[in-house]
BAFI-3210 file (N, C-alpha, C; in Angstrom, 3 decimals, decimal comma, padded with zeros to 6 digits):
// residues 91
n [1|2|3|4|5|6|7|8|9|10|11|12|13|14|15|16|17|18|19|20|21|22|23|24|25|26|27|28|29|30|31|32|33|34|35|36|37|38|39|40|41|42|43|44|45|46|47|48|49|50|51|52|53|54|55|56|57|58|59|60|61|62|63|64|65|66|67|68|69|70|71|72|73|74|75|76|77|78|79|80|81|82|83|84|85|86|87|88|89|90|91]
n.u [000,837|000,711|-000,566|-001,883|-004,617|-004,346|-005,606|-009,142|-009,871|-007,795|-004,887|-002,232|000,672|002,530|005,108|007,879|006,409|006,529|007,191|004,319|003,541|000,982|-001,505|-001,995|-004,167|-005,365|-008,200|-009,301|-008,225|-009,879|-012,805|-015,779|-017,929|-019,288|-020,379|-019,109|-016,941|-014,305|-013,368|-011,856|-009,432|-007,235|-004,957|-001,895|000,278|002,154|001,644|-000,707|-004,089|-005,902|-008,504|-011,260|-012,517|-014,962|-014,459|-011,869|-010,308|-010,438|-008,838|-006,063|-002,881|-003,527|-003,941|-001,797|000,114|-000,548|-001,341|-002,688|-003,541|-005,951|-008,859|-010,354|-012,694|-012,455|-009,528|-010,822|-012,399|-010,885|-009,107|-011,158|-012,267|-009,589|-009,107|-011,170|-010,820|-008,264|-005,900|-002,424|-002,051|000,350|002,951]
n.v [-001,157|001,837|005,141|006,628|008,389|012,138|013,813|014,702|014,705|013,924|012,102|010,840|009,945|007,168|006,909|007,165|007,076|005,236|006,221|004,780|003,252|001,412|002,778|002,293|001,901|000,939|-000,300|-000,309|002,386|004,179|003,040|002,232|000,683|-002,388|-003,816|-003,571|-004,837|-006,800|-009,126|-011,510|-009,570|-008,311|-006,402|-007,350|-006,630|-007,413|-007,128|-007,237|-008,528|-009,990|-010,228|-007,486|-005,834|-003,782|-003,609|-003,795|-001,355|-002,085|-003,550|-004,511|-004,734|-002,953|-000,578|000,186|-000,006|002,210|004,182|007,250|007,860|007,446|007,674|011,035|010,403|008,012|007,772|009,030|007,204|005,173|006,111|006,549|003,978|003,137|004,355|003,562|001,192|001,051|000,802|001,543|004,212|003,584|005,123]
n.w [000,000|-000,695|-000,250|001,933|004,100|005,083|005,779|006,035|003,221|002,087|000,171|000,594|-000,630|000,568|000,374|-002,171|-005,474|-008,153|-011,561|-013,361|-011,422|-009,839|-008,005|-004,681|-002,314|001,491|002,005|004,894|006,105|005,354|005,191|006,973|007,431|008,112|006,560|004,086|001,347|000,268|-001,837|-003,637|-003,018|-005,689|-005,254|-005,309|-003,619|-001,505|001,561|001,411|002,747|001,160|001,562|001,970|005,006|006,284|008,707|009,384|010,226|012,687|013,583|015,173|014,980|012,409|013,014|014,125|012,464|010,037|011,946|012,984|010,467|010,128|007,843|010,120|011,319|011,823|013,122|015,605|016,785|016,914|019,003|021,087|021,491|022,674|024,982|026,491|026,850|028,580|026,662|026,166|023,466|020,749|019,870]
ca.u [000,000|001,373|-000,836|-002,881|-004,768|-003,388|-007,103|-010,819|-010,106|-006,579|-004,358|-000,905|001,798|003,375|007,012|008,185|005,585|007,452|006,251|003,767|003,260|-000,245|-001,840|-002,896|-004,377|-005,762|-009,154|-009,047|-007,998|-011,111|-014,011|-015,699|-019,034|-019,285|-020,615|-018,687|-016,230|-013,937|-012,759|-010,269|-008,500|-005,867|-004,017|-000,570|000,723|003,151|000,992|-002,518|-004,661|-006,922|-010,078|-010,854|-013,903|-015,225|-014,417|-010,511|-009,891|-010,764|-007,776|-004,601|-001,740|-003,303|-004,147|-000,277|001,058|-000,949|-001,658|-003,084|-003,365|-007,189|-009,753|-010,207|-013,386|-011,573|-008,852|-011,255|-012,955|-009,965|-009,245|-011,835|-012,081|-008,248|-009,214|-012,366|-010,269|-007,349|-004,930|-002,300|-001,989|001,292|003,488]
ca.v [000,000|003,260|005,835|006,895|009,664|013,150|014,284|013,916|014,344|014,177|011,138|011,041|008,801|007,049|006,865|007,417|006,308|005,113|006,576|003,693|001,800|001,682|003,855|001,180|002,264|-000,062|000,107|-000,278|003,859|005,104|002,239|001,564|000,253|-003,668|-005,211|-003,556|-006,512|-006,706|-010,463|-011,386|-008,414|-008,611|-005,472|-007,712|-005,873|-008,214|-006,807|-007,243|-009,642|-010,727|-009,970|-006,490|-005,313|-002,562|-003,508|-004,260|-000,361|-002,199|-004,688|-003,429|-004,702|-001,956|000,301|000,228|000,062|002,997|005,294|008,717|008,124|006,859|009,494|011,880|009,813|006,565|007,989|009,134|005,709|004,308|006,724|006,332|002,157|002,522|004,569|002,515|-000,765|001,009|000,621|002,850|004,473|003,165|006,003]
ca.w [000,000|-000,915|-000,256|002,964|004,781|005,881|006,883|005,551|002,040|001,343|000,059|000,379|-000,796|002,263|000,241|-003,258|-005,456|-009,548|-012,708|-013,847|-010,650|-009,613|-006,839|-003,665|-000,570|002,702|002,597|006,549|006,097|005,132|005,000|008,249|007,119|008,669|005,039|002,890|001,800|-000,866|-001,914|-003,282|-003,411|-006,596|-006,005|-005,643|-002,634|-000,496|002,518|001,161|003,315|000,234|001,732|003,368|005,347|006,974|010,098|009,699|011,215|014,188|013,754|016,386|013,935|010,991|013,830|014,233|011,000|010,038|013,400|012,608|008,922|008,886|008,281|011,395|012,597|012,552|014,619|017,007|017,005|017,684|020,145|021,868|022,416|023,346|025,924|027,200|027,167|029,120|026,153|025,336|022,316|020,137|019,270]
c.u [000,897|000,811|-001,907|-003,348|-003,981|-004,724|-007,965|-010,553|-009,060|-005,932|-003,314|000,074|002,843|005,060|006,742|007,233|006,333|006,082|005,573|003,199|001,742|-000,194|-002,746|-003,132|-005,121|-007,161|-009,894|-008,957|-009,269|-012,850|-014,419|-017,454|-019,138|-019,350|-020,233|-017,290|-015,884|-012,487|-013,216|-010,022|-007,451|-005,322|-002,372|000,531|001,061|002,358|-000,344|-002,820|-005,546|-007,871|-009,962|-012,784|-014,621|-015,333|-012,786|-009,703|-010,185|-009,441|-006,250|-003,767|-001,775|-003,813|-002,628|000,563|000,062|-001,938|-001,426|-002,876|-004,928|-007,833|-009,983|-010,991|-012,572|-010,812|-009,831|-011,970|-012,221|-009,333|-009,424|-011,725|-010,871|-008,639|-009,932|-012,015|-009,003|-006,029|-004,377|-001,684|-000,293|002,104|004,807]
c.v [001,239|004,589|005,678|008,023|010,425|013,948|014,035|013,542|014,502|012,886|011,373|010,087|009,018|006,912|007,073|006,121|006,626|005,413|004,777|002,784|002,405|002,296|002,682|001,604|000,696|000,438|000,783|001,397|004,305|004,366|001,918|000,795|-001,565|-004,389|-004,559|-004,613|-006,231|-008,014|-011,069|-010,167|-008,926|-007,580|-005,798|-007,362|-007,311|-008,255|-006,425|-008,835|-009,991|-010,639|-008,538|-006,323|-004,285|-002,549|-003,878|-002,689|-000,651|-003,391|-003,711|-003,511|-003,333|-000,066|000,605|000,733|001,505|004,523|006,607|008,617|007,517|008,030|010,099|011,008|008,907|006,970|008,336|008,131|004,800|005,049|006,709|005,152|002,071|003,257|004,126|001,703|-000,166|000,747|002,143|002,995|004,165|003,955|005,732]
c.w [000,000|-001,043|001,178|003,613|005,148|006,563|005,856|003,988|001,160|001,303|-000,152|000,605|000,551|001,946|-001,125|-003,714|-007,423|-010,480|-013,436|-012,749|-010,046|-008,251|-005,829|-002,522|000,154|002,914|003,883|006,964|006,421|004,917|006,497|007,947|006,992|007,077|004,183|002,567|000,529|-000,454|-003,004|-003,821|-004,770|-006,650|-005,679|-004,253|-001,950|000,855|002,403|001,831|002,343|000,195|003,061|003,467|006,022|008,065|010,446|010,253|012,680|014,763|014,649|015,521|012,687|011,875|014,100|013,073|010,332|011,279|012,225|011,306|008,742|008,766|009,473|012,239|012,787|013,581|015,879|017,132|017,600|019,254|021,310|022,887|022,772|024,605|026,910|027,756|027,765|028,165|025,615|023,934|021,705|019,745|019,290]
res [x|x|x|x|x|x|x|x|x|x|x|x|x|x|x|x|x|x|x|x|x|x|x|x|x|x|x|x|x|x|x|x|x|x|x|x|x|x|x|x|x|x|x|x|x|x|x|x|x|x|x|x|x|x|x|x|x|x|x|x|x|x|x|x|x|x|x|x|x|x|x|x|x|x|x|x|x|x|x|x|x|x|x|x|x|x|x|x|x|x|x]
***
């Protein structure tokens, strides 16, 4: 994945992105809607799980690997349940 949130409606390449190579984001960013579902994924990515859903911004590992890059609510969604459940935030 090579591109992710900088706020509501901005996308921004997370590293040098080559003339020709396709544009892949993490659904998980910006989808939070339980049945939205997309399987099999084919966008090739080394670090694509194959099937995504609108509930994988709730997964800790992509809550990690992307901190403060989903849209604004997500972060405060996540936010939030880290604070509920006593966890702290990953920085």
């Amino acid at each position: 994945m090579n591109v992710w949130m900088a706020d509501e409606v901005t996308v921004v390449a997370r590293r040098l992105i080559e003339p020709g190579e396709e544009i892949c984001g993490d659904y998980a960013v910006w989808e939070s809607t339980p049945s939205y579902i997309v399987d099999p994924c084919q966008c090739g990515s080394a670090l694509c799980r194959r099937r995504f859903s609108g509930d994988d911004w709730k997964r800790e590992d992509l809550q990690a690997r992307y901190k403060d890059h989903f849209l604004p609510y997500l972060n405060r969604r996540i936010a939030r349940e880290q604070e509920a459940t006593g966890q702290e935030s990953t920085d």
